[in-house]
C-alpha positions in Angstrom: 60.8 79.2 100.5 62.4 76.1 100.8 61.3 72.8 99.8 57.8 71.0 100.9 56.2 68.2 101.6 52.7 67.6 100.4 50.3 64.8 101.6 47.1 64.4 98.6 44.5 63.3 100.5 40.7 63.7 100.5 39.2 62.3 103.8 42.9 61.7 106.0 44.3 65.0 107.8 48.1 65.6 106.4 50.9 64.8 109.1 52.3 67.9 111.5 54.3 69.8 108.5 52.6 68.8 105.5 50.7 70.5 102.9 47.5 69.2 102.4 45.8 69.1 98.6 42.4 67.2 99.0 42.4 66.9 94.3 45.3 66.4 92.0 44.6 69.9 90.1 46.1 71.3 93.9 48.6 68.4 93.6 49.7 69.5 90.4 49.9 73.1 91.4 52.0 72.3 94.5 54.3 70.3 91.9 54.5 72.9 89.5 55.2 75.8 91.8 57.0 74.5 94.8 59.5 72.1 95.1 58.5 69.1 97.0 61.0 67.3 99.0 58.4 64.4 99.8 54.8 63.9 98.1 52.5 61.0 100.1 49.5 59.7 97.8 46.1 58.1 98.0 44.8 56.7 95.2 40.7 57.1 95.8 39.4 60.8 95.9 36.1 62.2 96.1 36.4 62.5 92.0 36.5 58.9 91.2 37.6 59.8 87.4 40.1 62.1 88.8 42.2 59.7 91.3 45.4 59.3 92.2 46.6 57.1 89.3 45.5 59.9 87.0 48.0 61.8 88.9 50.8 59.9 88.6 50.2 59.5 84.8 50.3 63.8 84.9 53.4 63.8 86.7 55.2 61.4 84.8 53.7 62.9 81.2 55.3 66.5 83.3 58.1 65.4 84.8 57.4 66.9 87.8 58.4 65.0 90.4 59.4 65.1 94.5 62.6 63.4 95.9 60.5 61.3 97.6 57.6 59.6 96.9 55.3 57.2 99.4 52.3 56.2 97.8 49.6 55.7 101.2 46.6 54.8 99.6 44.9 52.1 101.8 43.2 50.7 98.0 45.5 48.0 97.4 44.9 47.6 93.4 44.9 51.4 92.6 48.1 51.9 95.1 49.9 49.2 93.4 49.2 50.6 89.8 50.3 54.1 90.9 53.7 52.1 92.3 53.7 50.6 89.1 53.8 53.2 87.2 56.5 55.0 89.3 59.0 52.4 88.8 58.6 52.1 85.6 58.8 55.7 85.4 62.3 54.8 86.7 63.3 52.0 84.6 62.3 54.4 81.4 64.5 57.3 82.7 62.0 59.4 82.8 62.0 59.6 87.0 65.4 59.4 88.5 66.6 55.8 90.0 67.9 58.3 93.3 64.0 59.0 93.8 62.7 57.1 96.6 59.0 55.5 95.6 57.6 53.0 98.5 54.4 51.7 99.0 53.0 52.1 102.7 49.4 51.8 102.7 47.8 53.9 105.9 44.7 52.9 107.9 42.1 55.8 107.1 41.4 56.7 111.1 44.4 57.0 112.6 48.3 57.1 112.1 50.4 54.1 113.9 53.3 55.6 115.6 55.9 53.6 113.5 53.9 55.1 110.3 54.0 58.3 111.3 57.9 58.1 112.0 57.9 57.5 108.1 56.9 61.3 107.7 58.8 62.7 110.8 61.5 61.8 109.3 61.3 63.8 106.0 61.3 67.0 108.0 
């Protein structure tokens, strides 16, 4: 199998060609057995204790990383912490400076076209 692309969300569908994990244990299982091209985050899940900042902070304790990462939470604090902590993830060379980490919030109903171009192209 070659490598995926994995869209952690609770409440959104995942784009056409995504792997869907609604909690970061999935998350983490995805990370640790596949590997994932691009990996789209939202920071509030169902498990408030268990978000997607939590995540980031296992990933980056791991190592486990994607090529690409777009963090999509529509929470502007919580997305902006997990950015945060990406970069400097990056500027501690523990995440590679070649890794792409943006920051593109998402309305929760619907995907703009010009968003979802964002995840066409990754396939």
């Amino acid at each position: 199998m070659g490598n995926i692309s994995v869209f952690l969300d609770d409440y959104r569908k995942a784009p056409e060609g995504y792997v869907l994990a609604e909690t970061i244990d999935d998350c983490m299982d995805l990370l640790r057995n596949f590997p994932v091209e691009h990996l789209s985050l939202d920071h509030d899940l169902v498990n408030k204790h268990r978000n997607g900042l939590m995540l980031v902070q296992m990933m980056v304790d791991e190592r486990l990383f994607a090529n690409r990462i777009t963090i999509h939470s529509a929470n502007s604090v919580g997305g902006k912490a997990m950015y945060n902590c990406l970069k400097q993830a990056q500027t501690d060379s523990i995440l590679s400076t070649s890794t792409i980490v943006s920051l593109r919030p998402l309305p929760l109903k619907y995907f703009p076209p010009r968003v979802l171009q964002h995840y066409l192209d990754v396939q």
